[in-house]
N, C-alpha and C positions, 0 to 999 in steps of 0.2 A: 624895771626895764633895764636890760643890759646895754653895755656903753658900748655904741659901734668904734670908737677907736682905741677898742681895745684890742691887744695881743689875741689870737687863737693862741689856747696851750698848745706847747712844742709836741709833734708826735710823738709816740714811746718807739724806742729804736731797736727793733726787732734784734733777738740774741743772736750774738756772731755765730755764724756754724762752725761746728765741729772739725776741726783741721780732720782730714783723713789719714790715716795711721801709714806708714811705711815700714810694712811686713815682708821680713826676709824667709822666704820657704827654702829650707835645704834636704836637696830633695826632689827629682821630677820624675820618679813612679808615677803609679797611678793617682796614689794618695796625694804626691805632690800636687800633682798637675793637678785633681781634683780641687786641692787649696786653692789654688794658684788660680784656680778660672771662677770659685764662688766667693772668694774675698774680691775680688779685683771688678766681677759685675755688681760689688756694691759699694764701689768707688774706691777699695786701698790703693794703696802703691805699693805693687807686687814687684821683690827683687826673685827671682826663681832661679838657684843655682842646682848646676851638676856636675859632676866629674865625668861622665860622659854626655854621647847625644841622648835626647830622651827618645825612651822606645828600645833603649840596649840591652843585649840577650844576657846582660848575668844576675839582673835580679830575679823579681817575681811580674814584671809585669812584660813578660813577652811568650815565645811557645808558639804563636799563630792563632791561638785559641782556648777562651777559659771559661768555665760553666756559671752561668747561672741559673739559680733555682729557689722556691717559693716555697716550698716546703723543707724545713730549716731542720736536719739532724742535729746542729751543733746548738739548740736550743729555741723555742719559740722566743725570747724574746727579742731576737733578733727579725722577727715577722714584720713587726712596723717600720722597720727600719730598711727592710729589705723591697718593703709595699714604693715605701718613697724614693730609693735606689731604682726601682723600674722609670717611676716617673722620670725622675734626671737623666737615666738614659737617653728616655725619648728625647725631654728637650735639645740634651746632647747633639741629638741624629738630626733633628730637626731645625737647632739652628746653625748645626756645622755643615748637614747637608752628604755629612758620612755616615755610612752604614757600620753600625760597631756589635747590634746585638739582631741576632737572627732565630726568631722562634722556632725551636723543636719537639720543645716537651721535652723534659729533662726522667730518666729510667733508671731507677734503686731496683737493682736484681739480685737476689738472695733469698734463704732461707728466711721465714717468716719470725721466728726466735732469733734470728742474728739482732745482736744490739743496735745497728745502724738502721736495718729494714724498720725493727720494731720504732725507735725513735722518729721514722720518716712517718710511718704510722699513727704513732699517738699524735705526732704534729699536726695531721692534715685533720684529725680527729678534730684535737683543743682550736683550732682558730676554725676550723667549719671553711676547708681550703679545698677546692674542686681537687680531683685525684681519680685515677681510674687503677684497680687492682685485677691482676689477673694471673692463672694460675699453670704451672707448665703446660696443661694443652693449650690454654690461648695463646701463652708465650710463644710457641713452637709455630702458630697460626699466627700470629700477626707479627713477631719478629724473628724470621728461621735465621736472623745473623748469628745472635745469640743461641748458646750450648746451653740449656738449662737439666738439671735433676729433676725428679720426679716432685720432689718435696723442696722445691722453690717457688716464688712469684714475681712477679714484676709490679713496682708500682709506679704510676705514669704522672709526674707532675708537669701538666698541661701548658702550663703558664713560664717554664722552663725553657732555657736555649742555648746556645752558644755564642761568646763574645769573642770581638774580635781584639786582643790587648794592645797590640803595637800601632791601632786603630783608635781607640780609646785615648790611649797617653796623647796621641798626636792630633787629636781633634779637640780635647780639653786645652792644650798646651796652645794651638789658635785662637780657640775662642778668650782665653784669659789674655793673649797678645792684643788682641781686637779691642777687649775692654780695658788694655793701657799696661799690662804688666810686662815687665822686662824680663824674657827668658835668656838665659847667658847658660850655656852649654859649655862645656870643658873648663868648668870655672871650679877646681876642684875646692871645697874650702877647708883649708888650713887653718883657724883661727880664729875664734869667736871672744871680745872681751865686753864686759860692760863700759858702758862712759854714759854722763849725768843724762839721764831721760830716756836709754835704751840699748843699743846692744850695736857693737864696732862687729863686721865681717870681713877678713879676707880669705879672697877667691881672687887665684891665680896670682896678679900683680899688684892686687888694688885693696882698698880697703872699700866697705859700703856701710852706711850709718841706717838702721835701721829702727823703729819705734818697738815691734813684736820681732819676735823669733819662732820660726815655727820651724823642727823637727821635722821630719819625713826620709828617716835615713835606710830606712827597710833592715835588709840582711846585714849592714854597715851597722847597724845599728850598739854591738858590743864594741866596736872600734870609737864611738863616740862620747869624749870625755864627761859631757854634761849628762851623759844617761847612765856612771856608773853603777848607780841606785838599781836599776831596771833593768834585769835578767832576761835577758834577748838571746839567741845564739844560733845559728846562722844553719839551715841543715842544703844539703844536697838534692836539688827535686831534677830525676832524669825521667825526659820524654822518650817513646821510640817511636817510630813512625812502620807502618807497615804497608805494603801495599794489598789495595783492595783485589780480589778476585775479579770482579765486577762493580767499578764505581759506583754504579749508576744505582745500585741497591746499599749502598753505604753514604750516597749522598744527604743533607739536613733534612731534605722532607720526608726520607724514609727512615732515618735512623736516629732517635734522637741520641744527645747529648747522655753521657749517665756516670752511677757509678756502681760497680760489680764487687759482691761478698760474695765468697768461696772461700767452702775451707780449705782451697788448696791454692788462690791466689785470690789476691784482691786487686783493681784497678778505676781507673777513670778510663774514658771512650767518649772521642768525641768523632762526630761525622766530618768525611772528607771535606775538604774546602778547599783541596792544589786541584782534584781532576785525578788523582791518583793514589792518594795514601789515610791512612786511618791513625791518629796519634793515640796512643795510651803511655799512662803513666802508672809504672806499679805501685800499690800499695804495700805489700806483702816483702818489698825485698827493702835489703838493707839502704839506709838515707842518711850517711855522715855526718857527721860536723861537720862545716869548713871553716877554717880560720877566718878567710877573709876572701870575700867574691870575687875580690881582685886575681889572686891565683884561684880561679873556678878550673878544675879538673874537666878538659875538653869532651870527654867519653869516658864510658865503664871498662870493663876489665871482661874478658868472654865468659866467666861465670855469670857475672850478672847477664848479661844476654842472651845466653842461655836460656835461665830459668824465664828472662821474662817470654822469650819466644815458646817456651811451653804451655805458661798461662794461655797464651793468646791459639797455641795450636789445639789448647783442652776446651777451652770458652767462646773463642772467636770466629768458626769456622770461614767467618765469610772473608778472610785475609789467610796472605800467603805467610808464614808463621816465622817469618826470620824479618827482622829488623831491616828495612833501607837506609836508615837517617836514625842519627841517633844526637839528643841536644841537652843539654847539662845548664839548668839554674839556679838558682836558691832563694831563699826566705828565711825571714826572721819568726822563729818560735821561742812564744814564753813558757812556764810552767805548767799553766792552767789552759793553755791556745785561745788565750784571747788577747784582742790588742789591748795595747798601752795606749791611752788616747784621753789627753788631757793635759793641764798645767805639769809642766816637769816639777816635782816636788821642791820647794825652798824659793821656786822661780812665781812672779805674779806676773810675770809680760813673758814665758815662752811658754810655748806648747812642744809635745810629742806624741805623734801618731807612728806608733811603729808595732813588729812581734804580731802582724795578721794570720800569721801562722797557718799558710796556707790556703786559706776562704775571705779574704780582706778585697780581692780587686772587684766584685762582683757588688759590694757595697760601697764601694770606694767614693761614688758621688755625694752618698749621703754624709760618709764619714768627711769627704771635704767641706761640704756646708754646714755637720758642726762643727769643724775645726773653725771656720766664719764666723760663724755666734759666738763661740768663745772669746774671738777677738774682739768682733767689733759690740758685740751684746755684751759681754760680760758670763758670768758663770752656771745661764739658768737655759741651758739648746732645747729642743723642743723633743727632744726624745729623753728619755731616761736611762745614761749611759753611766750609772755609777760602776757595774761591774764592768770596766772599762778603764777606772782610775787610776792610773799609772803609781798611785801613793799606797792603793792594795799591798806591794811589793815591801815596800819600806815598813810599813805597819806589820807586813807577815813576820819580817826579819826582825822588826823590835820586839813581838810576841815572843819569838822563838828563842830570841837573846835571853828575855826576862826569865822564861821557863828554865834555861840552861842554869840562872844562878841559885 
């Protein structure tokens, strides 16, 4: 019989929790801001610096609007990753209460042989992705915007649309303030050092002690000393804006989103959304270097304008063929045009998500919430992004060394 005036054994004292990490994102692109709002809804302590306000026109994440699409040229295995980029959109809209992505159905117009058509094609093939193909008489019948050849088609990804960027940055960048992160705009940072447990920041006048370091410098991205590893470099992407003939047939529900191969220009096209104008961006013409975004080149030079006003007066018919607006941004391209997105090599507490090389904001959600995992999970995200590893770089360059002796 047990002794009633005996002690009850002491309870077991449940394990302390986990201090939550204090992660400095530098950085409030898309990408940033992306970080910045799926670490911060899973309790870090987000420091979110910029050198400018977020939403400003000289990186990659502004224009007024930027395509996304489901049927992936730049490779299928960006498919699953692009499936769960939808979903965060929604939730995005949903509990921001802003409109950021607006369905059109996104249109690959070209020769059925051109590399990018056929790419759009085997894709929608290998994953079994709804798509409607049609051939210059439907084209001419269901989109007279478009000039098409006799021996072109269009292929219609359904599930496509237009985003809105400067809408995106700044509905991400509240909802990560709502769940407790501190966004500090004009906070340029000068200065990253280690000290014992993590990583010293100054921005502007101050220093900030942070646990992680997370990268998101975009087209800045060769100017930053801790990426010298990592071949980024910065190219020139120029909008033109044209006005429509008749809005009202160039508007989202009539026209979707696309992008156009010719062999005598190539472009993006995306539907009105002022009430008056049609943006495209050329492919086909020359795309700089820029040293550094800071000095971004305001406007092209009248050759370029030119030619693109020809593209658009040979392919466009339904715009007036001379430019009203013309808007100058840039991005960070690597070798191979995929991002760097992973531990900076020699570093076990920073990350760099940077070098989207053009096609990065449209994923930008997903890429923020593995940037999360990374942190707060450790090294195993739920998608499989090794061709992504910012150490590919370093490892190509010791290949290349070895071979040289």
């Amino acid at each position: 019989m047990s002794d009633p005036t005996a002690k009850a054994p002491a309870a077991a004292k449940a394990p302390a929790a986990a201090k939550a990490p204090t992660v400095a994102v530098v950085g409030t692109g898309v990408i940033g801001a992306m970080t910045a709002w799926r670490l911060a809804l899973r309790g870090a302590r987000v420091l979110a610096f910029d050198m400018y306000a977020p939403g400003h026109d000289r990186g990659a994440s502004a224009g007024e609007t930027r395509i996304f699409r489901t049927i992936y040229k730049e490779g299928g295995q960006y498919v699953p990753l692009l499936r769960r980029a939808r979903e965060l959109w929604d939730e995005l809209e949903r509990t921001s209460g802003r409109r950021v992505l607006t369905g059109t159905g996104c249109l690959t117009v070209g020769r059925p042989d051109d590399p990018d058509v056929r790419a759009v094609l085997d894709c929608a093939a290998e994953y079994e992705l709804p798509h409607e193909t049609f051939d210059a008489r439907e084209m001419r019948d269901r989109y007279p915007q478009h000039a098409v050849d006799d021996d072109e088609i269009g292929v219609l990804d359904p599930q496509g649309g237009v985003l809105r960027p400067e809408v995106g940055v700044q509905a991400a960048l509240a909802r990560a303030a709502e769940a407790g992160a501190e966004i500090l705009p004009y906070h340029r940072v000068r200065e990253v050092e280690r000290h014992p447990g993590g990583w010293r920041v100054r921005a502007g006048e101050r220093w900030f002690d942070a646990d992680w370091l997370v990268l998101a410098p975009g087209p800045w991205a060769g100017r930053t000393p801790l990426l010298a590893d990592i071949p980024v470099h910065a190219e020139l992407i120029t909008a033109c804006w044209f006005a429509a003939r008749e809005p009202e047939t160039v508007a989202p529900r009539a026209f979707p989103v696309g992008i156009r191969r010719h062999v005598e220009a190539g472009f993006s096209f995306f539907p009105c959304v002022d009430g008056v104008s049609v943006k495209v961006i050329p492919h086909h013409l020359e795309r700089p270097e820029v040293d550094t975004p800071d000095a971004l080149p305001r406007s092209r030079d009248a050759e370029f304008t030119r030619a693109a006003a020809e593209a658009v007066r040979r392919l466009l018919p339904a715009l007036v063929p001379h430019p009203i607006r013309i808007g100058t941004y840039s991005d960070g391209f690597t070798p191979d045009h995929n991002a760097a997105l992973g531990p900076i090599p020699g570093q076990d507490d920073a990350l760099v998500l940077t070098g989207f090389s053009g096609h990065g904001y449209k994923l930008a959600p997903v890429f923020g919430e593995l940037a999360a995992e990374l942190v707060l999970d450790g090294a195993n995200p739920r998608f499989d992004i090794s061709y992504l590893d910012p150490s590919r770089f370093t490892a190509s360059r010791a290949t290349t060394a070895a071979a040289a002796r």
